[in-house]
Structures are given as C-alpha cells and as structure tokens.
N, C-alpha and C positions, 0 to 999 in steps of 0.2 A: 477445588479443581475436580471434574471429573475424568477422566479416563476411559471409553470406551472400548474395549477388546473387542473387535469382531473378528468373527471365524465364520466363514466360507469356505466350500471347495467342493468337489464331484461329490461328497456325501453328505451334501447337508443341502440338495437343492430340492426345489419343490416337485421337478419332476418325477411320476413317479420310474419311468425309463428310463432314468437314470445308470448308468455304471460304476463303480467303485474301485478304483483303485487303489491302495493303500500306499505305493510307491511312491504317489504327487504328493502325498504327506497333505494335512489339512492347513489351509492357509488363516493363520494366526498372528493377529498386530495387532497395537497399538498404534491407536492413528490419531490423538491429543500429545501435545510435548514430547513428539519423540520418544515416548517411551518415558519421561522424566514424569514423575507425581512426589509429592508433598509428603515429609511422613506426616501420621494421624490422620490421613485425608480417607475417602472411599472411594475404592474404585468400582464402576459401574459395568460390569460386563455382558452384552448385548450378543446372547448367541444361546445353546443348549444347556439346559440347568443340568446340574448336576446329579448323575442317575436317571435322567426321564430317557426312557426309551423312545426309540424316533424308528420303524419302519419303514422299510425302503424295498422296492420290487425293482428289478433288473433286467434290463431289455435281453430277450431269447438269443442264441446263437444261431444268427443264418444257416451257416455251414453245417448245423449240426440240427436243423427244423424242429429247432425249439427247445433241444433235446438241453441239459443240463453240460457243458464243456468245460473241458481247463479248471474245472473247481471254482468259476468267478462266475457262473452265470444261472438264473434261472430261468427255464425254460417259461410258455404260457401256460397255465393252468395250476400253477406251483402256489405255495403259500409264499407272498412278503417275507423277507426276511427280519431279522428284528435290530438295531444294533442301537449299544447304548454307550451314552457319555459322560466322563468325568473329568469335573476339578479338582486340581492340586496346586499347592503353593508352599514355596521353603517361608515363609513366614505370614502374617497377618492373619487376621481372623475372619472367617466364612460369615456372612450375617445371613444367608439362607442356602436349602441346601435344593429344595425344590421348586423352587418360584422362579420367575421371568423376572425383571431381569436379576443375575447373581451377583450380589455384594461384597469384596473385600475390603476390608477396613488394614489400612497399609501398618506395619507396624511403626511406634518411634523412634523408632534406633536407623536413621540412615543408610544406605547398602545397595548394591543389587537383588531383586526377588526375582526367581521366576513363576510364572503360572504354565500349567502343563494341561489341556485338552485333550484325551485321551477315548477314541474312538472306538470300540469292542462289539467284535460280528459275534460273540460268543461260540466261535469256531476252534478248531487248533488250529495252531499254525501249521500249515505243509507244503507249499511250495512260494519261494518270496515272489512278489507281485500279484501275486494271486488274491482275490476276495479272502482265502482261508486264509492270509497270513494271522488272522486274531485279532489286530488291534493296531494303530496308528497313532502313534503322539505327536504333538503340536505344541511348540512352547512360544513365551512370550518374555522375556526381562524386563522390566521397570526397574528404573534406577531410581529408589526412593531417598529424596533428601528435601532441602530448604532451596527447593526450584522456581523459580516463575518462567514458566513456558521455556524456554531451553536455556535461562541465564540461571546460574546459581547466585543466590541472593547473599550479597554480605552483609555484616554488620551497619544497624543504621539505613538498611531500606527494607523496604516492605512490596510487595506484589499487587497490581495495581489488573484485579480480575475483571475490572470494567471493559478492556480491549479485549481483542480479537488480533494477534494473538496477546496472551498475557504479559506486560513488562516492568520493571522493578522501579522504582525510584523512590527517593529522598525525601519522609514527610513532611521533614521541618524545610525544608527549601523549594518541596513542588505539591501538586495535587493531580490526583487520580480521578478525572473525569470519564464520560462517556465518550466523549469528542479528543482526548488524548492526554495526557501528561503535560500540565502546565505550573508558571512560575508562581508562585504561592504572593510574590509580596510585589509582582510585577505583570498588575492586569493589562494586557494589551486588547484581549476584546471580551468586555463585559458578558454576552453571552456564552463564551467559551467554560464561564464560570458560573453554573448555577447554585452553587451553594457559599456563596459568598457572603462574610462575615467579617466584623465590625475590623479593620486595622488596626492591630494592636500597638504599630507603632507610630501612628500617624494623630496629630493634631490639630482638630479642627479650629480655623481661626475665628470663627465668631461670624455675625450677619454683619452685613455694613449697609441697611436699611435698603432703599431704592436704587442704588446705585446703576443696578444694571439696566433700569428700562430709561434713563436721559435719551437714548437712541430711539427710544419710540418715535418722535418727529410728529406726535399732537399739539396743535394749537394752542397756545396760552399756558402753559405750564413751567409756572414761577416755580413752584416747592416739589422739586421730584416727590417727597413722602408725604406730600397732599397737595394733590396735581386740584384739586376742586376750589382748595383755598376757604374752605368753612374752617370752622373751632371745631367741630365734630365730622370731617370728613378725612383723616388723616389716615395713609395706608402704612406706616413704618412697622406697626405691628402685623402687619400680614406680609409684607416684605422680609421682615426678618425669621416669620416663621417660613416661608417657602427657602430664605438661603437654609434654615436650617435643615429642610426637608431635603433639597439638593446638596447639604453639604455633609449629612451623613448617610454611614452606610444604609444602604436600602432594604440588605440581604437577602436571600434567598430568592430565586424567580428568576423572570423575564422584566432587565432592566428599564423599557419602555414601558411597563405597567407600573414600574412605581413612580416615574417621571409623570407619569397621567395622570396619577393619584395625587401627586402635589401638585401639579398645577392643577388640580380642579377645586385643591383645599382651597389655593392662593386664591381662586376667584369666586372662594363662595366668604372668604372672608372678605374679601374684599366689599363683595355685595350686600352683606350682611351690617358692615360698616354705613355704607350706603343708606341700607333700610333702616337705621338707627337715629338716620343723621334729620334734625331736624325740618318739620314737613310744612313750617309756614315760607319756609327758603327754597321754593319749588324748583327755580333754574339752577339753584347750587347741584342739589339732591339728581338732575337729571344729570350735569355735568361729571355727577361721581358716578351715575353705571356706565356713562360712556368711559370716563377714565380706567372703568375696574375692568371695562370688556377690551379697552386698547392693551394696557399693563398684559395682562392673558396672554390677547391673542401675538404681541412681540415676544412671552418665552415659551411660544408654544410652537410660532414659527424661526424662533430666530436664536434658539434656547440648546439648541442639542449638544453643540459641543463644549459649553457653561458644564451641564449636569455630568456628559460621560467623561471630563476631564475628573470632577470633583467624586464622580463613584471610584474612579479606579485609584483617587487617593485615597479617601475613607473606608476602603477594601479590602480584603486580600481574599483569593481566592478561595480557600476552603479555612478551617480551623487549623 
C-alpha cells in the first residue's frame, strides 16, 4: 500500500507573492486509508524533502509603500527570504533524506506513528502570528497495523490490493480479481475470472462421442459418429476430443478464445479424417467435408451454453 502525505498551505505555494502565516499551520494529511497503512509497508510522501530549502518572497505592505511592517512582510527590492523543512517520525525508518519524493518504511510492531512537517523562517520567534514566529509544525498519524483500506484484517483473510478502495476477503473461499472479489468454486461469469484453474473438486465425466450434434437436422444421417457412412470416415474420435476440449478447464484468458480453439481443432480433425478417407469413393469423401462443415458450424452456432456450463464446472476461479 502506498500512502501519500501531502502538504500544502500559504507556504509552500508556487507564488512567489505569496504571504505566510504560521498561525494557518501547514495543511498536512493522509489521503490513502484514512490514515491506516500496513506495518512493513512504505510510505511515500509527496511534498518538501527533508532539509531542502525552498525560498519564498512576500508581497510589500501597502500601508507602509513597501516598507518592511508588522515583522511578516517584505518590502520590494528586499532579498527572498529563505525557509526550510523538516521530517520527523516516532518510529520507522527514513529511506532518504534529500530526494523527492521522501520514503518511510513503517515499522513492524503495530501502533499509532506520527510524522511531523516542520517549517523554519530561521528567524526568532517575537510576536505570535507574525512571519518571525520561527517555525510551524504540521503533523500527521498513521495508524500502522494488519489494514486493508480501513478494515482491519483477521485471521484467515488477506487484502485484496487489486480494487480501489482496498478489501479483505477469504482465499480459500473467494478470489481477488480486478473486476471485484468473487466465489472461488462458484463461477457465475466466466470472464469475471481470468485466472481460472483446473477444479479441484470437480470430475470430469468422460466424451460420449456425437451425441450433441443428432440436432444438426442434415440429410441422411444413419450413424451420428459417421454421418458419411464409409469404413474410414468415422468422426467419434474428433467428437470425443472436442467434448474433451469443452469439458475441461480452459484456464487462464478470455473464455471465448479457448471455445474457438476447440472448435477449430474439432474441424480440422474432422477434415483431416475426411482427407484420409479413401479417394476412389469420391461421393463418400465429398459427403464427409460437407458433414465436418455441418458438425462445426451447429457448435459454433448453437454451442455456447454446452461450453460455459461445462467451464464453470471444470473451474474454479483463481488457485
């Protein structure tokens, strides 16, 4: 998890007209988790390293035509004045001290931390409100523990940093996708799960040859697993490898791409049978690619809800 600290306020603006007043205090938050981060994590904070000096020039006083007033202002012609910032923290370790942006690495021992932004005109202090007050602090707390986004995590789930915001759930019963937190052994839409992997408790029943293309409604077809009716034009072994192809897990993807893949195996096995099948039996031989292009085209049209029943058995949504 990252963490971003940002600090703004009247003294850290780009203008150089700017005014400063120390009394607004600098505006200092955590704007990830509520302030919650992860112990062991790093937090990344987006604002003045630590020690860099930052110069700042200060719009003239009217009343006083430019002149230097109230100890908060300088006139035109005056030099910038200089003011510098520092980090602190009750725990964790600095991973830089001068670089954009500054690093703490939280510690692991659970708790509240605070970090402290500390602004310095290198002036005394002498009157409050005034530019001269010296210096300006700005803290921030994190409450570092075992968080995901503002749930503390129990035993037996894990943080699921794919969303926006971050939420906890259960690996042996769910999955942590991009698209949301879903049921591990209970696919309802195959896309929702692209890392899907074999079912570990599901058993696959076996091919039961041609079975499913009887419904084709071609002309002349005595033997569904050889609609051609040669010795050598028999399709049960391409039928059995497509149930097998629909009837195990696909894994990983875009489930319509591996539905393509088998039916294009089924139809080149098919065709292949075809090209095999004896060439002095010409009318046999045509009547097998018309059969292997019928077979095809009924589970390619007529095929969908066959396969995504059979993926979401042989499935389960993540490992």
């Amino acid at each position: 998890m990252v963490v971003t600290v940002v600090c703004c306020g009247r003294a850290f603006a780009d203008d150089p007209n700017t005014l400063w007043d120390p009394g607004s205090k600098i505006d200092a938050k955590a704007i990830s988790a509520k302030n919650k981060v992860k112990t062991g994590e790093t937090v990344v904070i987006a604002g003045y390293a630590s020690d860099t000096d930052h110069w700042v020039k200060y719009k003239p006083d009217a009343q006083s035509n430019g002149a230097r007033s109230g100890g908060g202002l300088i006139g035109e012609g005056t030099e910038p004045d200089r003011i510098s910032y520092s980090w602190s923290s009750t725990g964790g370790v600095w991973m830089s001290s001068n670089a954009q942006p500054l690093v703490l690495w939280m510690p692991e021992k659970p708790g509240d931390y605070t970090l402290t932004l500390k602004a310095d005109d290198d002036a005394p202090a002498v009157s409050s409100g005034s530019r001269e007050d010296g210096s300006a602090p700005a803290t921030v707390t994190l409450s570092c523990g075992n968080y995901c986004g503002e749930e503390e995590i129990q035993a037996g789930r894990e943080c699921c940093e794919k969303l926006n915001p971050f939420r906890a759930y259960s690996p042996k019963k769910e999955c942590c996708e991009t698209g949301g937190i879903f049921q591990k052994y209970s696919i309802q839409n195959l896309d929702d799960c692209p890392n899907r992997v074999k079912n570990s408790n599901y058993t696959y029943p076996g091919p039961n040859g041609c079975d499913a293309y009887v419904a084709v409604g071609l002309p002349g077809v005595r033997n569904k697993d050889n609609p051609a009716g040669g010795p050598d034009t028999s399709f049960i072994l391409s039928c059995n490898g497509h149930d097998d192809c629909w009837g195990h897990c696909g894994g990983p993807g875009i489930a319509i791409d591996y539905r393509k893949s088998c039916d294009q195996d089924f139809l080149s096995s098919m065709r292949s049978v075809c090209d095999k099948s004896n060439p002095l039996f010409i009318q046999r031989k045509l009547r097998c690619y018309t059969f292997a292009t019928g077979y095809w085209f009924a589970v390619e049209t007529a095929g969908a809800g066959n396969f995504t029943n059979g993926q979401k058995k042989a499935c389960q949504c993540c490992k």
